[in-house]
N, C-alpha and C positions, 0 to 999 in steps of 0.2 A: 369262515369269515369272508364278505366277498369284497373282492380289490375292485376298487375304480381304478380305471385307466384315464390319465389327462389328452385332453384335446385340446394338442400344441399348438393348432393350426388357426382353431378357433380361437384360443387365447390370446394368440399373435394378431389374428384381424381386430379383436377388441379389446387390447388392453397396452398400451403405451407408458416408456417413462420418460420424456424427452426433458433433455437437460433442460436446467435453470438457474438463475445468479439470484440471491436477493441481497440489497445491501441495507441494512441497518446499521447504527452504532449502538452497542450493548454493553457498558460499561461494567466494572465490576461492582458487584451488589452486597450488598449490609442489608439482609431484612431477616427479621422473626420468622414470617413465613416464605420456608423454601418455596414456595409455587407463585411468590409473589417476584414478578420480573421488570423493572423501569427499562423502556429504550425510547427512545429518541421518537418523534413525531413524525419523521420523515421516513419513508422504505420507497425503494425500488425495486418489482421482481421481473423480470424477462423471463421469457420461456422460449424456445427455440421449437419453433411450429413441427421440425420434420418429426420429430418422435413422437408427434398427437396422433390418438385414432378417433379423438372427436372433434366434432367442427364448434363447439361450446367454448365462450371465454368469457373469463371470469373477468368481473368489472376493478379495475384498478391495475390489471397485468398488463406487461407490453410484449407484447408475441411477436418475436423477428424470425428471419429464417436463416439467422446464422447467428447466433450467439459470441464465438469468440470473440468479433471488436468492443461486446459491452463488458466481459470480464475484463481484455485488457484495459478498455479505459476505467472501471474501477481501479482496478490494478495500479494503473498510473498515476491515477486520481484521487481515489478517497484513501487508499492505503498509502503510496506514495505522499500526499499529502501530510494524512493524517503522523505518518512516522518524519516528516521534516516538523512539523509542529513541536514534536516530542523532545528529539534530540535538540533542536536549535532551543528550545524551551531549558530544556536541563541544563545548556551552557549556558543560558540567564539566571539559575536558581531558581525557577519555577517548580512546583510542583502537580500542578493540573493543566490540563491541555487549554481549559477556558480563561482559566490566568493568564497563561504565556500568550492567549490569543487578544490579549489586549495590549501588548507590547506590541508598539509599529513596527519594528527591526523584526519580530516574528513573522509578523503579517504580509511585510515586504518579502520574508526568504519564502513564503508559502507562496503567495503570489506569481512571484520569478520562478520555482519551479514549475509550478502549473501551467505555467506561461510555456515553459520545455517543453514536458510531456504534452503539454496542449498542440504544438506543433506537429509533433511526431503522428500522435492520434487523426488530427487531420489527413494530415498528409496522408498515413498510412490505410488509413478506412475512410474518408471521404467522411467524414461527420463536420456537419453544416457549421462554421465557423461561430457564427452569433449564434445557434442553441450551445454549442460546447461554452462556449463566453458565462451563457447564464448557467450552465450544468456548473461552470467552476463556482461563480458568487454564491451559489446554492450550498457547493460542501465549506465555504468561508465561512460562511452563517452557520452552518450546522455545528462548527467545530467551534464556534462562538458561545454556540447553548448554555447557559451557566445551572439550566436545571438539570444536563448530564454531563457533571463532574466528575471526567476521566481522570484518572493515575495519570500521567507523564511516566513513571517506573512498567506500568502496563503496557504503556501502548511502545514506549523503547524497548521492554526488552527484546532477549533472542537475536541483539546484534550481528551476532555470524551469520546468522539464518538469513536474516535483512537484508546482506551484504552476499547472498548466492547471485552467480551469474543468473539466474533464469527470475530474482527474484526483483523487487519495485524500484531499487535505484542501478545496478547495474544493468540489466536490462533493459531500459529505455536511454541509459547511454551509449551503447555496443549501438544501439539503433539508430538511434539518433548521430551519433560519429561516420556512420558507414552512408547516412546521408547527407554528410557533411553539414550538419547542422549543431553549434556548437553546444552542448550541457554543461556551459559555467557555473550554475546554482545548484545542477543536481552535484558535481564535482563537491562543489563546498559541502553540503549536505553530508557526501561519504566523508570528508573530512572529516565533521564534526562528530560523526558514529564511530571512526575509530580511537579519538577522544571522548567517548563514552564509558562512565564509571557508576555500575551499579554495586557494592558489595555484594546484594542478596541476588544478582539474577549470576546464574552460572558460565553463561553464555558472554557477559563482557568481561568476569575474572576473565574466564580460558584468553578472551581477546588482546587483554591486558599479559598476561604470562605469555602469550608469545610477541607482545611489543617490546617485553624486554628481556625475552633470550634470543633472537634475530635483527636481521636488520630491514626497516620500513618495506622495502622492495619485497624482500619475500616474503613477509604477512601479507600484502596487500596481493600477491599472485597465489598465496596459499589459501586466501577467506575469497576470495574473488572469482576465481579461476582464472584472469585477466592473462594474457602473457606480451600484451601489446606493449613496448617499453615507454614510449610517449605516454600510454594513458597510466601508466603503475607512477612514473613520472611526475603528471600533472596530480594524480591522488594525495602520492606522497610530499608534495608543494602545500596542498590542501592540510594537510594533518598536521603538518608545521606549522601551518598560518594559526590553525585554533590550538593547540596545542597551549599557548600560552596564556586562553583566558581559561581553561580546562584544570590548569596548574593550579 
């Protein structure tokens, strides 16, 4: 039998996988046919030029030469966003993301966050004030959509996970505090997540069984990783404060 040997060198001059972000919102689906899939009319894809080995681009991509600041402003933005929608949704009794986006008190808490992470983002990557402006009224709208009717149980759960230090509301507070810029809404936001009650998701039982064999303080430094006492502090203010419509 005769063995080909690969030519690494040549593969390497022409064959590239240079990262990429795309954001859509992909709800969950009810359909007959598994190949049939509803999303949203809106997508973003970046691509991050250095890992191209071709000068060819496709129509519709946005080719930078550094990807991180677009993950994190998604990050900040449409997930951040999208999971304040949810939680502050479920402390109104809502049950879809397009519902709860019609109550102004939601609209307001989405707003005021994005207005946080809006700051940080600038600041931190120099993205153009008035485009981030319209980047935000953009996912408002999107999350408005009444013809992609997300869960609120969806897009809540995995509370712990939410609530990792490297993840979308911790993480742009720790940043946001170190440049003295304060996260009032995203603070309430964790509040409201740790008054978060789903039966069926696993992740806010465990949350709930350890709010009540501990005390406030050390859930919020054990789901957190936080060890700052001011900010376990201001958290645990926050959890109190909703606590009582959650009841």
């Amino acid at each position: 039998m005769q063995k080909y040997v690969a030519d690494w060198s040549a593969l390497e001059a022409t064959v590239g996988f240079p990262d990429a972000a795309v954001d859509r919102i992909v709800p969950l689906q009810h359909h007959e046919d598994p190949l049939f899939v509803q999303v949203e009319p809106f997508c973003e894809w970046v691509i991050q030029e250095s890992g191209m080995k071709s000068s060819i681009h496709l129509q519709g991509v946005h080719y930078v030469a550094d990807l991180e600041p677009y993950i994190e402003r998604k990050l900040f933005s449409v997930n951040t966003g999208h999971a304040t929608v949810a939680y502050t949704g479920a402390l109104q009794g809502y049950q879809t993301i397009d519902e709860a986006m019609q109550d102004h008190l939601v609209v307001i808490q989405l707003k005021s966050v994005l207005e946080e992470t809006g700051r940080l983002l600038i600041e931190k990557w120099a993205f153009d004030p008035e485009e981030h402006e319209r980047y935000i009224e953009k996912i408002i709208q999107r999350f408005k959509n009444k013809h992609i009717s997300d869960a609120i149980t969806r897009v809540a759960r995995t509370p712990v996970r939410k609530l990792g230090t490297e993840e979308r509301f911790i993480r742009p507070v720790l940043e946001l505090e170190k440049r003295n810029m304060q996260p009032d809404h995203l603070y309430e936001t964790i509040g409201m997540i740790f008054n978060y009650k789903d039966p069926e998701d696993e992740q806010s039982q465990q949350l709930q069984a350890l709010l009540d064999e501990k005390s406030l303080p050390e859930v919020i430094a054990e789901i957190t990783g936080l060890q700052d006492e001011d900010m376990i502090e201001t958290i645990r203010q926050n959890i109190e404060k909703y606590a009582y419509v959650a009841a």
